[in-house]
SERO-4910 file (N, C-alpha, C, O; in steps of 0.05 Angstrom, whole numbers):
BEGIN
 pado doro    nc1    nc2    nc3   cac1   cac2   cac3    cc1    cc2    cc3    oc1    oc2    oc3
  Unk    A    372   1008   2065    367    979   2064    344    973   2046    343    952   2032
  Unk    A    327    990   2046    304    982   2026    307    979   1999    289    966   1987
  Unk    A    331    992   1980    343    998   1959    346    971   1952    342    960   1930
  Unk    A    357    960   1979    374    931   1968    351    903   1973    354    879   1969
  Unk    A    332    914   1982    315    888   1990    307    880   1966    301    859   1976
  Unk    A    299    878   1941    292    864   1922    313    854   1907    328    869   1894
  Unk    A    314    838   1909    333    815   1890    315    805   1865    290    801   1869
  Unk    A    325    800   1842    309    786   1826    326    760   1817    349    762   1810
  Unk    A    314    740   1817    330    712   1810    324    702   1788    304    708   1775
  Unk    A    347    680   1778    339    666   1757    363    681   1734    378    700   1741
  Unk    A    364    670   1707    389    674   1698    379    701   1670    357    703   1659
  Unk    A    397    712   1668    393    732   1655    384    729   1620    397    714   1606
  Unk    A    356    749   1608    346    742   1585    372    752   1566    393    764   1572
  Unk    A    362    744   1544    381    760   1524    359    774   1492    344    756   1483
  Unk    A    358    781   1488    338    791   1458    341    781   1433    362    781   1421
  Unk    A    320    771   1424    319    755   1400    315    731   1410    331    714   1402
  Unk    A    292    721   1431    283    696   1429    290    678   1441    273    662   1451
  Unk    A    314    674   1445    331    652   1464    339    631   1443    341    608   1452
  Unk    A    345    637   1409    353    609   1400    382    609   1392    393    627   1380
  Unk    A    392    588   1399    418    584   1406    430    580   1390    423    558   1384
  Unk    A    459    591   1364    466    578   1352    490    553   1356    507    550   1374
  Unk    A    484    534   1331    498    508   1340    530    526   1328    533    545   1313
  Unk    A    547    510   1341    580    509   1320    584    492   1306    577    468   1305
  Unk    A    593    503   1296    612    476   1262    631    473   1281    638    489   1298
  Unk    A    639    447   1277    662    432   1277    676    425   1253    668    419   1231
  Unk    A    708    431   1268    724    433   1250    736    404   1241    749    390   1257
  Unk    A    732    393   1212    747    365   1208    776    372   1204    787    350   1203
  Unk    A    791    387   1202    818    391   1192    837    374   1206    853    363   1191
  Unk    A    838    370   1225    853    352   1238    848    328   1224    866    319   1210
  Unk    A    819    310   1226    822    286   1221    835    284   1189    852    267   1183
  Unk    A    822    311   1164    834    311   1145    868    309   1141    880    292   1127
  Unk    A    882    330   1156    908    326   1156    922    304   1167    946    301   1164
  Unk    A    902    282   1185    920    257   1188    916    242   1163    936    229   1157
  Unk    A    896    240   1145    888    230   1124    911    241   1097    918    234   1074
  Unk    A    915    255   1109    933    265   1084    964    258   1087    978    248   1069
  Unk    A    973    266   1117    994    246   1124    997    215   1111   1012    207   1093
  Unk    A    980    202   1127    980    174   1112    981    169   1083    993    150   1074
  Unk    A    970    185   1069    967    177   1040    997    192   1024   1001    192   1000
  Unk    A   1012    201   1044   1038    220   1035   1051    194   1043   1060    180   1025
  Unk    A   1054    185   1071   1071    167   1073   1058    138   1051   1074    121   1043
  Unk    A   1038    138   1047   1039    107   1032   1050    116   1001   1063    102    985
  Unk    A   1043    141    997   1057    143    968   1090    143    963   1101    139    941
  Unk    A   1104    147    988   1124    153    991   1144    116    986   1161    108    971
  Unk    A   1128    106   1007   1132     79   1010   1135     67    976   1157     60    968
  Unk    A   1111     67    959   1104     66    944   1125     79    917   1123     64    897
  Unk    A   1135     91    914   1148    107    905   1180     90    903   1194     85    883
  Unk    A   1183     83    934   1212     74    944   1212     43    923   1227     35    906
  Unk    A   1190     35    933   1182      6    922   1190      7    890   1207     -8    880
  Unk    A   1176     25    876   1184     27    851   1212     28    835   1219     15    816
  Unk    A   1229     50    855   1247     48    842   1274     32    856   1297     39    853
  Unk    A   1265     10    871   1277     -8    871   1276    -35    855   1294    -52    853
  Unk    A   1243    -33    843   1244    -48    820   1254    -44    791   1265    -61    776
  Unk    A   1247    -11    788   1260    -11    763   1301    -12    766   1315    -24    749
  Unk    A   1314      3    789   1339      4    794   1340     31    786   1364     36    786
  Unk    A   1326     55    779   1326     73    774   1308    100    786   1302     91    808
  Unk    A   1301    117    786   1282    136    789   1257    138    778   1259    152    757
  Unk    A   1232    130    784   1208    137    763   1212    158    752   1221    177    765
  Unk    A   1206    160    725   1201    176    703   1175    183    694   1161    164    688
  Unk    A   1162    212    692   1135    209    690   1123    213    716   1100    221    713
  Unk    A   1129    210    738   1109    206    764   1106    232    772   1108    239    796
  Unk    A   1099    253    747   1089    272    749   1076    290    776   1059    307    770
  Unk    A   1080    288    794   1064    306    822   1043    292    831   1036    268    828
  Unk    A   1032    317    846   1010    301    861    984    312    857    964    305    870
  Unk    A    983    336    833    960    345    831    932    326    817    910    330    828
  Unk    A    933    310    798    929    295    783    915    277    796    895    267    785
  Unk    A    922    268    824    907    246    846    893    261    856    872    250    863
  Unk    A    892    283    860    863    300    879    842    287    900    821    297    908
  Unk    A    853    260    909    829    248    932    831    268    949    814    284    940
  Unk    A    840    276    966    837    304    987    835    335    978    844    346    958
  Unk    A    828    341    988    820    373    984    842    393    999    836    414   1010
  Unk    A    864    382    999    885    406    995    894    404    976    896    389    957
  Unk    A    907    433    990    917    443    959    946    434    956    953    417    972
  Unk    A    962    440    940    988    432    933   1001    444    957   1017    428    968
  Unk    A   1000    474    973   1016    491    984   1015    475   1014   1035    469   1028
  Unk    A    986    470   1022    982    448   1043    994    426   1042   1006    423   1063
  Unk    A    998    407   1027   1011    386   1027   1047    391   1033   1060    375   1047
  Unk    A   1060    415   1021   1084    420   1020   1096    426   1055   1117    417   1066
  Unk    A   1072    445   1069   1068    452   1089   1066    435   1114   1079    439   1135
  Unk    A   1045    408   1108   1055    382   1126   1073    365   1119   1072    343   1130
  Unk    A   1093    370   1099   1114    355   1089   1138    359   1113   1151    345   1128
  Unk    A   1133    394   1104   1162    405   1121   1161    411   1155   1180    415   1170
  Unk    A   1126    411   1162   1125    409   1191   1134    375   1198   1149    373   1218
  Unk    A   1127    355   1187   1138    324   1192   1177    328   1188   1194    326   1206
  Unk    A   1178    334   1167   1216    338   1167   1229    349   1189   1250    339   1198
  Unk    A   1214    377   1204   1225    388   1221   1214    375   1243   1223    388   1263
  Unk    A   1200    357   1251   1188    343   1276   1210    325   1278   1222    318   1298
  Unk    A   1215    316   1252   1239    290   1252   1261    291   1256   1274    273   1267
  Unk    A   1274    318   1248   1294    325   1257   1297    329   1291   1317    322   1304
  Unk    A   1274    342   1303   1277    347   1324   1277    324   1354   1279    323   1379
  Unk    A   1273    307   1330   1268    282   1353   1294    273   1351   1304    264   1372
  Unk    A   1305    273   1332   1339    253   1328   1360    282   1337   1384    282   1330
  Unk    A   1350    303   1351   1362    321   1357   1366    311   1390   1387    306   1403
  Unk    A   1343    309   1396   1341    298   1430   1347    274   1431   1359    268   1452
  Unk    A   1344    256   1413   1359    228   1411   1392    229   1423   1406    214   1437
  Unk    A   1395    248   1413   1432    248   1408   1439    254   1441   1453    240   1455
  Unk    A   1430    268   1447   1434    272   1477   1427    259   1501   1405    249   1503
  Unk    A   1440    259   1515   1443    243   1537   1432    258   1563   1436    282   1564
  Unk    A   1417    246   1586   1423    257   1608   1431    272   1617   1419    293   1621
  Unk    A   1459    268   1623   1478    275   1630   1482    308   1606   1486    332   1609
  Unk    A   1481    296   1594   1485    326   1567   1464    348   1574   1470    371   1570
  Unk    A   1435    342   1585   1414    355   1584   1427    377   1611   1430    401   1612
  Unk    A   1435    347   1638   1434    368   1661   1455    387   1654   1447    410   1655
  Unk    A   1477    382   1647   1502    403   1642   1494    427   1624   1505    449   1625
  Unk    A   1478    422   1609   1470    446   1595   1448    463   1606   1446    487   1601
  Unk    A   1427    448   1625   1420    464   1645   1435    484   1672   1434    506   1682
  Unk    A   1449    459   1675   1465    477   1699   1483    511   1682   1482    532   1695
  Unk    A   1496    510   1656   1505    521   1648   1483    547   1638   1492    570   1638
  Unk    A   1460    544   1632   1435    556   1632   1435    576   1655   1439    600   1653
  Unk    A   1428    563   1681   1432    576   1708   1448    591   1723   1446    609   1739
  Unk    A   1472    574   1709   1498    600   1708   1499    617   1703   1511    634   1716
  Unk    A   1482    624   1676   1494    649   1661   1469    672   1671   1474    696   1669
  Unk    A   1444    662   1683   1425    679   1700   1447    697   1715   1471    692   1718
  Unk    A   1430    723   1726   1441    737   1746   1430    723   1771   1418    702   1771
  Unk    A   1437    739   1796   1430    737   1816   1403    737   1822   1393    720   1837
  Unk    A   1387    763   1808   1361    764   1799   1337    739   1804   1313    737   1811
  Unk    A   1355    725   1797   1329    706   1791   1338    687   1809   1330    664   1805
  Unk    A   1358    694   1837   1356    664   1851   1333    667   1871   1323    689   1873
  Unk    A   1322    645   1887   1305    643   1909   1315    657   1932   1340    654   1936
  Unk    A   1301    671   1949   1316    682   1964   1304    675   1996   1280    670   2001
  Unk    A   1321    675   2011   1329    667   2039   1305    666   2053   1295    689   2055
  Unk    A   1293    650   2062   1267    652   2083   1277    640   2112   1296    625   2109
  Unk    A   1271    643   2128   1277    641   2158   1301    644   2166   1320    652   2151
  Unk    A   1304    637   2189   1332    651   2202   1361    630   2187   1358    609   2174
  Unk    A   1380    640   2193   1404    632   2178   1410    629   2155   1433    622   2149
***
């Protein structure tokens, strides 16, 4: 018992002083909504045009040339095609119904083994 009678309290030191470093925070998020928007207004922008001329702009060379944001070309291509495949996936679940979801669940459950049903608790 005597082994254990000293307790020492209070929270444990660490070496080198106790100074704490701060974290960076990450802007990327707020950047990539910023970049969204300025994809969709150019896009808009774009549409607008060649409904004025009745044709396709000619010349409207890319997007390197505008450089307000600090991605790169490969980034921009990258939240192009994560938005395309978000969009798709929404007019994917659009199409379906209720009714379509449960049947393809139940059909889901079907094809489980036995394995995985709940099994019997109390009498009968």
């Amino acid at each position: 018992m005597s082994d254990y009678a000293f307790v020492p309290g209070g929270s444990l030191k660490f070496k080198g002083g106790g100074e704490k470093k701060k974290k960076k925070k990450s802007h990327s998020s707020s950047e990539r909504k910023n970049v969204e928007s300025e994809i969709k207004l150019k896009e808009k922008e774009k549409a607008r045009d060649r409904s004025e001329e009745g044709s396709p702009a000619v010349g409207s060379g890319g997007e390197k040339g505008e450089g307000d944001s600090k991605m790169t070309e490969a980034e921009r291509r990258f939240l192009e095609t994560q938005k395309k495949r978000r969009e798709e996936r929404v007019k994917e679940l659009a199409k379906k119904t209720h009714k379509d979801r449960v049947s393809e669940l139940n059909a889901k459950l079907d094809r489980l083994s036995e394995h995985h049903d709940l099994p019997r608790i109390g009498p009968g």
